[in-house]
C-alpha beads as a LAMMPS data file, in Angstrom:
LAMMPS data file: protein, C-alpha beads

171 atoms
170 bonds

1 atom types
1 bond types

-500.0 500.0 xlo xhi
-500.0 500.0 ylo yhi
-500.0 500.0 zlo zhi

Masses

1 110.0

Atoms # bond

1 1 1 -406.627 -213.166 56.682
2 1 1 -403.357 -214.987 58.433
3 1 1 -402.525 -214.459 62.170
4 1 1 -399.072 -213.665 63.752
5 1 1 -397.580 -216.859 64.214
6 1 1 -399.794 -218.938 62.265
7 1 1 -398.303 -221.473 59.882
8 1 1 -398.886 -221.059 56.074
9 1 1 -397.610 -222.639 52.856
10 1 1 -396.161 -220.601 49.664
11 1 1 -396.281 -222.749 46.689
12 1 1 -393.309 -224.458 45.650
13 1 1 -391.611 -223.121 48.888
14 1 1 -393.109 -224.810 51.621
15 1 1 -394.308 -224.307 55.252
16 1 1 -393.870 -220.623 56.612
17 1 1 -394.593 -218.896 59.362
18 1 1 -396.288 -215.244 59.430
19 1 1 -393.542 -213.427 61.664
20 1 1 -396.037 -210.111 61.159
21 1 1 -398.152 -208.584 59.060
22 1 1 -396.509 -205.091 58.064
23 1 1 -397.775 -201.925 56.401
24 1 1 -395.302 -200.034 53.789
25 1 1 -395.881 -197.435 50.987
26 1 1 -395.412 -199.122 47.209
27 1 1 -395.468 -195.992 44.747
28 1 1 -397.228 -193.989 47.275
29 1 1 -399.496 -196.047 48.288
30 1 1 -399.945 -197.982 51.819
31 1 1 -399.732 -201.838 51.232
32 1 1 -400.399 -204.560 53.800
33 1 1 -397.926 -207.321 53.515
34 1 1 -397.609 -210.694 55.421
35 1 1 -394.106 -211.502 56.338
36 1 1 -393.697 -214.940 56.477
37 1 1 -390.098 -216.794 56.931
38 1 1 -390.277 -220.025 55.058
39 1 1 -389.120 -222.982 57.389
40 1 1 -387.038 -225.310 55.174
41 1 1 -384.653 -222.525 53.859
42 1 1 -385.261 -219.881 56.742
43 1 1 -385.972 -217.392 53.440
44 1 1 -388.379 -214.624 54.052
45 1 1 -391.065 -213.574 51.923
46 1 1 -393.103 -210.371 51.633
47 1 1 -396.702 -211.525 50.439
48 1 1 -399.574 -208.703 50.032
49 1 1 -402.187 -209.441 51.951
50 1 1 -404.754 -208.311 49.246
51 1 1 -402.921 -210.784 46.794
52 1 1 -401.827 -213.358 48.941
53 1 1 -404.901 -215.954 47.709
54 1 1 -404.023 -214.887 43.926
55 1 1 -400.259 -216.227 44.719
56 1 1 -401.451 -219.142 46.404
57 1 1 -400.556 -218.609 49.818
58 1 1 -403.046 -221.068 51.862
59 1 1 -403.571 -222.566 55.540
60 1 1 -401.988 -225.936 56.592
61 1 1 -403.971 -228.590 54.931
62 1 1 -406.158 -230.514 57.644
63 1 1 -404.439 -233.362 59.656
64 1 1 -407.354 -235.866 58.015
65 1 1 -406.556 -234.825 54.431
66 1 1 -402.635 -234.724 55.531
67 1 1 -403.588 -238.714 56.495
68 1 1 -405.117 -238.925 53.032
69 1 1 -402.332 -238.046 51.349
70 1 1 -399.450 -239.780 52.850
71 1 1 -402.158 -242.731 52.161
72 1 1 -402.230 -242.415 48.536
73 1 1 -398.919 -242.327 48.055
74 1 1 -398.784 -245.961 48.507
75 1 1 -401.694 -246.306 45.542
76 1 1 -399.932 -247.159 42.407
77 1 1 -402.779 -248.021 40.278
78 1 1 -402.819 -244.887 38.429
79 1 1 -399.397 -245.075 37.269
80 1 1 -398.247 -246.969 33.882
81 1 1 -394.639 -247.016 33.792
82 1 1 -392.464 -245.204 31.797
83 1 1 -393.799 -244.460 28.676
84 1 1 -390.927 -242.558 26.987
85 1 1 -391.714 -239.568 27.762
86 1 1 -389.670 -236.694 26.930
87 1 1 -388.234 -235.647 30.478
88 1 1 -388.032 -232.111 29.451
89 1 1 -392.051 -232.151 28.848
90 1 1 -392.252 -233.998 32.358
91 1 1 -390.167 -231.327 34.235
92 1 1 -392.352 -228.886 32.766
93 1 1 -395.268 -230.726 33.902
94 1 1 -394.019 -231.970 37.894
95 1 1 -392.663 -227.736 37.964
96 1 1 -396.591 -226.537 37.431
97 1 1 -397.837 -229.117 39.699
98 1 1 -394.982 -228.065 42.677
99 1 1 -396.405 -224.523 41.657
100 1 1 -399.531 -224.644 42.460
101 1 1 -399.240 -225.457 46.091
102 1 1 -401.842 -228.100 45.898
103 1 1 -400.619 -230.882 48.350
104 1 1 -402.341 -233.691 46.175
105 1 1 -400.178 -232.164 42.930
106 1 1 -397.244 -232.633 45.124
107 1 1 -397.465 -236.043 45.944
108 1 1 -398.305 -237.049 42.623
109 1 1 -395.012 -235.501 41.575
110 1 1 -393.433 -237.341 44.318
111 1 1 -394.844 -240.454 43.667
112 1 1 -394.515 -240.458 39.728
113 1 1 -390.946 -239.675 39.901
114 1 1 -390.124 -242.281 42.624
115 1 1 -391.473 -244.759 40.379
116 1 1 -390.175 -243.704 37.080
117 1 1 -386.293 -243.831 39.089
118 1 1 -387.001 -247.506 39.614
119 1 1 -386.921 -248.136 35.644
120 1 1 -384.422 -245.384 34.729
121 1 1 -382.682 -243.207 35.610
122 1 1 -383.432 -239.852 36.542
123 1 1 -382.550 -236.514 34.946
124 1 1 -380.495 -233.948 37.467
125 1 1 -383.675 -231.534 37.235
126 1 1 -386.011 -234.388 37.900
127 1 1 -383.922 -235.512 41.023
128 1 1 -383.990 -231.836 42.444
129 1 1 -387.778 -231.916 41.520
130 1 1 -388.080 -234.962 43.670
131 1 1 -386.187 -233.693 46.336
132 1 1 -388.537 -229.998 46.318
133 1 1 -391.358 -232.554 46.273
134 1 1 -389.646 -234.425 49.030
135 1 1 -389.485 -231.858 51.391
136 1 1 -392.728 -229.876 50.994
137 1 1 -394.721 -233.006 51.607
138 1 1 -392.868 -233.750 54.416
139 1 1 -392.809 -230.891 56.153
140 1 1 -396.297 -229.918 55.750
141 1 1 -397.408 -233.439 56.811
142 1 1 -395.089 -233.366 59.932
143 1 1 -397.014 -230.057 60.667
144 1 1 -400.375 -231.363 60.183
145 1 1 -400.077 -235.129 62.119
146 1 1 -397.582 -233.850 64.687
147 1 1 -394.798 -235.651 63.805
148 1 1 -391.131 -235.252 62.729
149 1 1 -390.118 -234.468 58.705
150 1 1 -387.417 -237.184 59.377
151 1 1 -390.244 -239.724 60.765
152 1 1 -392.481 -238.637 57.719
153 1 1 -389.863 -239.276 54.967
154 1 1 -389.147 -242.556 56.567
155 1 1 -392.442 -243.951 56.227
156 1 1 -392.846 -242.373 52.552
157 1 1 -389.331 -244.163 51.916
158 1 1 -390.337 -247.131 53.390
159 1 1 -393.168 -246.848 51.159
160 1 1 -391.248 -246.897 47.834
161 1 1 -388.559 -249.403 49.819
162 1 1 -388.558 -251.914 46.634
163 1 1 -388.322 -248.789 44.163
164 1 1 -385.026 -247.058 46.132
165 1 1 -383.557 -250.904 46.378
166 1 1 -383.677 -251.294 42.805
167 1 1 -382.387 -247.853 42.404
168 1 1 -379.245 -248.477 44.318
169 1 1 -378.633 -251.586 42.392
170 1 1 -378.725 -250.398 39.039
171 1 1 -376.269 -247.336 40.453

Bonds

1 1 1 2
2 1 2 3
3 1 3 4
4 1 4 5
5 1 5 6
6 1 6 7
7 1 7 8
8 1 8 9
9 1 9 10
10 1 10 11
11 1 11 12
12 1 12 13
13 1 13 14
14 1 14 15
15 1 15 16
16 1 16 17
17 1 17 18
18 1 18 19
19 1 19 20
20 1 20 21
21 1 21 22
22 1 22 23
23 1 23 24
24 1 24 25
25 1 25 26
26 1 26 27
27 1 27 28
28 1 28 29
29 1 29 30
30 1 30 31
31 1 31 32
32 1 32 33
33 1 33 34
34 1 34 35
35 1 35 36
36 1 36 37
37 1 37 38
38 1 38 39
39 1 39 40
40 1 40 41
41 1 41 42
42 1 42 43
43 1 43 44
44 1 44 45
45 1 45 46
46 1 46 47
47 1 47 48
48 1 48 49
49 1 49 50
50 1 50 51
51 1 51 52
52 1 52 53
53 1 53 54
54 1 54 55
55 1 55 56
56 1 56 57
57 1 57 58
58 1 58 59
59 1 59 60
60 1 60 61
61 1 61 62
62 1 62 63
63 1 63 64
64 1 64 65
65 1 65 66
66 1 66 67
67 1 67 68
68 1 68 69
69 1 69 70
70 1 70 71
71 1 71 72
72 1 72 73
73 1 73 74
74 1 74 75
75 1 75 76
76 1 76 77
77 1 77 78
78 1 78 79
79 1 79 80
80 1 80 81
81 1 81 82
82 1 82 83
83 1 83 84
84 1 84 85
85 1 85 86
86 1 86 87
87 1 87 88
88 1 88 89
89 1 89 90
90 1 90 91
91 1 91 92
92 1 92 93
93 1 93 94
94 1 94 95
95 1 95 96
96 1 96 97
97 1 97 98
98 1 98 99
99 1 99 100
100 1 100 101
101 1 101 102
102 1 102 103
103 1 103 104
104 1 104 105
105 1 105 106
106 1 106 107
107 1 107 108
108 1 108 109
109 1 109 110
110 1 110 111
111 1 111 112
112 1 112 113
113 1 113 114
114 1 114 115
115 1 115 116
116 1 116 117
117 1 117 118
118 1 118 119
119 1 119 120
120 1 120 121
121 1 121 122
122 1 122 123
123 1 123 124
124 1 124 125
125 1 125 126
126 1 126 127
127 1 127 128
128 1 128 129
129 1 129 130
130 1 130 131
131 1 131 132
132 1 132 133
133 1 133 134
134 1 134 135
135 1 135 136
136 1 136 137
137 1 137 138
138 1 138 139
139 1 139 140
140 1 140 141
141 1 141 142
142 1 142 143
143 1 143 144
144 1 144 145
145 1 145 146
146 1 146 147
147 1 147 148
148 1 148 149
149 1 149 150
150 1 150 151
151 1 151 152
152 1 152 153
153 1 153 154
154 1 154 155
155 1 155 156
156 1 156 157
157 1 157 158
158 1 158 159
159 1 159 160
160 1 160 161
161 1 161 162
162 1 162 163
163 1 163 164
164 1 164 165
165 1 165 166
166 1 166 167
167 1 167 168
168 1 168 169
169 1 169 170
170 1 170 171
């Protein structure tokens, strides 16, 4: 169960806060929903609190695992370039993983799409599925380690530095 005021994340919408939790009568019977206004788009969402785990509605992740993550972001041994892939079969793929609210699934995204941009170029959907990538990590991990989004996308840009140079010359 969520408290009043505590802060939550919705998959594939971010950070929320629950403004209440709220009781109303669905086809006659009386529901429990949490109300939670999502931060990044100030949208508000009504979750049921007896489904909320089933939609993926979870705490903040812990500031040490928030640590981890922005961490392995700068770990590129898994990846192996672009392999051709069809980039309708990737957005398919990088969509699931921003689903599932799992912040390691999100940076993966985040980091695989970085680094395919630095040898082509990428699809519009794959540039608005980095930027939804962009901004949940961030925001959760400005949450979790007390810091600003704008200082947390810094260092994650600094991060990929050489990648968004060679970006910008090849534009």
């Amino acid at each position: 169960m969520f408290a009043q005021d505590q802060l939550v994340v919705y998959p594939a919408q971010g950070v929320g806060k629950v403004e209440r939790v709220e009781s109303q009568v669905v086809g006659g019977v009386a529901t429990d929903f949490y109300i939670v206004r999502i931060l990044g788009n100030n949208v508000t969402l009504m979750v049921p609190v007896r489904n909320a785990a089933n939609v993926g509605l979870r705490p903040l992740c812990a500031p040490e695992l928030g640590a981890e993550i922005l961490e392995s972001l700068r770990d590129r041994s898994g990846f192996t370039g672009y392999t051709g892939q069809n980039w309708n079969r990737r957005y398919r793929e990088y969509s699931e993983k921003l689903k599932s609210g799992d912040l390691a699934d999100v940076a993966y995204v985040l980091r695989e799409l970085l680094l395919i941009g630095r040898d082509k170029e990428l699809s519009f959907g794959e540039r608005r599925l980095l930027e939804q990538a962009m901004g949940l990590i961030t925001l959760e991990l400005a949450c979790v380690l007390d810091r600003t989004q704008d200082n947390v996308r810094a260092e994650i840009e600094e991060m990929f530095q050489d990648v968004l140079q060679a970006r910008e010359k090849s534009e």
